[in-house]
N, C-alpha and C positions, 0 to 999 in steps of 0.2 A: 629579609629573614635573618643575615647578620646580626642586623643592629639591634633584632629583638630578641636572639640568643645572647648577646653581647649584654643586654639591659636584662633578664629574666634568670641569668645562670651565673648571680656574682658566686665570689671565690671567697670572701669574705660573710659570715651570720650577718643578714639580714636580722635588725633588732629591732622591735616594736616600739613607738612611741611608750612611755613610763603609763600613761593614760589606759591608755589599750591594753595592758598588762592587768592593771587594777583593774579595771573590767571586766576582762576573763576570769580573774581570781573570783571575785564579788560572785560572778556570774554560775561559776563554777560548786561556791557553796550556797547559792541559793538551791541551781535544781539538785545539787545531789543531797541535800536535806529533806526534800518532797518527792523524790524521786519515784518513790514506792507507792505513794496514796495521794500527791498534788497533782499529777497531771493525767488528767482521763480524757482530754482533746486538746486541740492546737490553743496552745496556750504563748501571746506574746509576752518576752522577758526584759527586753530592751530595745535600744538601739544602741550602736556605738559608729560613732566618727573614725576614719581611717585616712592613710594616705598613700595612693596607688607607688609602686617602687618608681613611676615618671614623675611625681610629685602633685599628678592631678588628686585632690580629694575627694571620699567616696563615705557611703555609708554602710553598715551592714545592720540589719534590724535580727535580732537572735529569738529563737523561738523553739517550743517545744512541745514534739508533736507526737504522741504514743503509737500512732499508724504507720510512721515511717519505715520503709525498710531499711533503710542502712541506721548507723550509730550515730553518724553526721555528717551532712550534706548543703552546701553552698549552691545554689542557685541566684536566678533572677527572678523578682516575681513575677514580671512581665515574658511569658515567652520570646525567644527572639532579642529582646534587651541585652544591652552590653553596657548600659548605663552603670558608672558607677558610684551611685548613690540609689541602685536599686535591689542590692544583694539580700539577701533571706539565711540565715544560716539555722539550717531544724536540725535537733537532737531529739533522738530517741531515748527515753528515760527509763526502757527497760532493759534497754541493753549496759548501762552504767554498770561498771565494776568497783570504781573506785574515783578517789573525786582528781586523784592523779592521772588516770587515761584520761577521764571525761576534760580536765586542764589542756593536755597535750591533743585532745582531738578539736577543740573550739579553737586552740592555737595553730593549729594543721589548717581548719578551713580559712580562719582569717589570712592566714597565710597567701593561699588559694586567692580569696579577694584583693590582696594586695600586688596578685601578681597582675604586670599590663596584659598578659595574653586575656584574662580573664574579661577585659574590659575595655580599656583608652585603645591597643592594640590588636583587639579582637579578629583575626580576619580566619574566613574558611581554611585556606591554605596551610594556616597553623595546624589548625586542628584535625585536619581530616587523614592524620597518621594517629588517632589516639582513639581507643578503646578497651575501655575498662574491664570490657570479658574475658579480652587479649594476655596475656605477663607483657610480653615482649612489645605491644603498644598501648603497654600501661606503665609499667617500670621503667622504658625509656625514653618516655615523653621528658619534654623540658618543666612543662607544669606539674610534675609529681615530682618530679627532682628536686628544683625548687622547694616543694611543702616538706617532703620527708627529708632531706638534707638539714631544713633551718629545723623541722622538728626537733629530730636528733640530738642536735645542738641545746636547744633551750632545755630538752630535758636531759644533757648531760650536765647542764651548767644549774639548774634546782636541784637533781638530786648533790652535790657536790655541796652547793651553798648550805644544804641541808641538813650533811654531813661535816659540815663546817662548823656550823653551830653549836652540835653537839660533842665533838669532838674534848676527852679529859685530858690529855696529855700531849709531849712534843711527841713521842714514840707514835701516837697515833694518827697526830696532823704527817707524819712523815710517811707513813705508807701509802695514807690519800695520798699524798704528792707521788709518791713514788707508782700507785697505778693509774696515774695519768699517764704517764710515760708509757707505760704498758699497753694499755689502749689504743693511744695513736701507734706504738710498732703494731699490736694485734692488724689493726687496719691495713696499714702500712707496709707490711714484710712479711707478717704472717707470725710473729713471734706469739709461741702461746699464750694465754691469759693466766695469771696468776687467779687463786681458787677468790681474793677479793675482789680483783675486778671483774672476772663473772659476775659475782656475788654483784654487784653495783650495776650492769648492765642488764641484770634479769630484773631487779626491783626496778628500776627507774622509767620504764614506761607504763608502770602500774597495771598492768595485765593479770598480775593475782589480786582476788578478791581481797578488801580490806577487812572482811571478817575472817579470813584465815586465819586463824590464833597463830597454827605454825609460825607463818609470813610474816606477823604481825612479831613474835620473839626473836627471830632470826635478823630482819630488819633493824629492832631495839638494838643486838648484838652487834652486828655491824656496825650502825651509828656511833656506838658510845667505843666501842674495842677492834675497828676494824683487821686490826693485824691479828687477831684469832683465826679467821678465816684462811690462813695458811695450814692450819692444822684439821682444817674439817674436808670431808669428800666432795670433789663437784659436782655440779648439776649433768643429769646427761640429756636434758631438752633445750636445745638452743634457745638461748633468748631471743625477746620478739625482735628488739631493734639486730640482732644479727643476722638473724632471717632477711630482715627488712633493706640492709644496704648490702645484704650478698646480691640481692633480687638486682637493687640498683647496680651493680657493679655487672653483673651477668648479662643485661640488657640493652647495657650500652658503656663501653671502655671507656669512650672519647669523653665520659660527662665524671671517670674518675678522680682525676688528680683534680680537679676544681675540690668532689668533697674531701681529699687529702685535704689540700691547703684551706676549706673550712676548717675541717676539723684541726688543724695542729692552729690555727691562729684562735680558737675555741680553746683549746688546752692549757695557751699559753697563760691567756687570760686567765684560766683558772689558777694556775699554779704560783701565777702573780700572787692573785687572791690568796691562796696558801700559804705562799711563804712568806705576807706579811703577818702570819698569824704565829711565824716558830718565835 
């Protein structure tokens, strides 16, 4: 059980083959284009190649199913199967909001398939502390740890890239940099958030609708003028991702300082990226 906390709970983001990235993305604008009127039964999207984090290779075939009830769910299609080149990943295409959650939730399950518990490592013993109706043997299982930790991560590091892009001036590349810092103390020590980095942790797991005009202005703002958002009032509904790793932190201590030291070697990375840009 060691060696499979040890292999299942690095301390470092877990990062995707470049392949598998493309894929998601592709995958991502295909259904959330048809979203509405393309899919009216189990509809297959692909396949995509993967490789389990033991290095055995796996497959997942992606698909999209309007009867589903969750938004997205990784199975086998074989009951009983831990075979990994026989994973199924359905989305549900009524429940899409935006083509950034639906990104971060196809990126969660593969995730999920990459982990060994799911598959090469499979055994009862594992599992039979986790339950999903449970918080407390959901949020502190090793196998959601894993997906929502690496999530996290990938969608701190697009919205950033994203805001990187657009960014007009040095005055405004420097604040991004500067609520990096902020973020990891928020985590970290508890230091407050400044009214921008909220601002960048409520948008970035795309949870508001992308037809929100408001969302959609506010965003624009951001992107191009981030340092304004010092001057505007804050949000008073916790964001999704702070909910999300209070939950992890609440359910199990022992699995927090690993996401510390994810997230500040995630940060670092970014603010590289940053300050090669002043």
């Amino acid at each position: 059980m060691n060696k499979l906390l040890n292999l299942v709970l690095e301390q470092k983001r877990v990062k995707l083959d470049f392949n598998v990235i493309k894929t998601i993305e592709n995958v991502t604008d295909l259904i959330f284009k048809k979203r509405l009127k393309g899919f009216r039964k189990l509809t297959p999207i692909t396949s995509v190649p993967i490789t389990i984090a033991d290095g055995t290779p796996g497959t997942v075939e992606i698909v999209v199913d309007p009867n589903l009830k969750y938004y997205g769910l990784i199975d086998h299609k074989v009951e009983g199967s831990s075979d990994p080149n026989d994973f199924i990943l359905s989305i549900n295409p009524k429940k899409i909001t935006s083509k950034k959650n639906l990104y971060l939730t196809l990126y969660h399950e593969i995730m999920h398939a990459t982990d060994p518990g799911f598959s090469t490592k499979d055994t009862e013993n594992y599992w039979k502390d986790y339950d999903p109706e449970l918080d407390e043997k959901y949020w502190a299982h090793p196998i959601e740890f894993r997906a929502y930790a690496n999530e996290f991560a990938e969608a701190l590091r697009r919205e950033f890239e994203l805001r990187k892009k657009r960014l007009k001036n040095e005055k405004s590349i420097l604040s991004l940099y500067t609520s990096l810092d902020n973020i990891l103390n928020y985590f970290a020590t508890g230091e407050s958030l400044t009214k921008l980095s909220y601002q960048i942790l409520d948008t970035m797991s795309g949870q508001i609708p992308e037809n929100n005009r408001v969302s959609k202005v506010l965003d624009n703002i951001s992107l191009e003028f981030p340092q304004i958002f010092q001057y505007m009032p804050g949000g008073e509904k916790k964001p999704y991702y702070i909910i999300t790793i209070e939950m992890m932190k609440r359910y199990d201590q022992t699995m927090w300082n690993r996401f510390l030291k994810l997230l500040y070697d995630t940060i670092q990375e970014l603010k590289k990226e940053i300050k090669e840009t002043i």
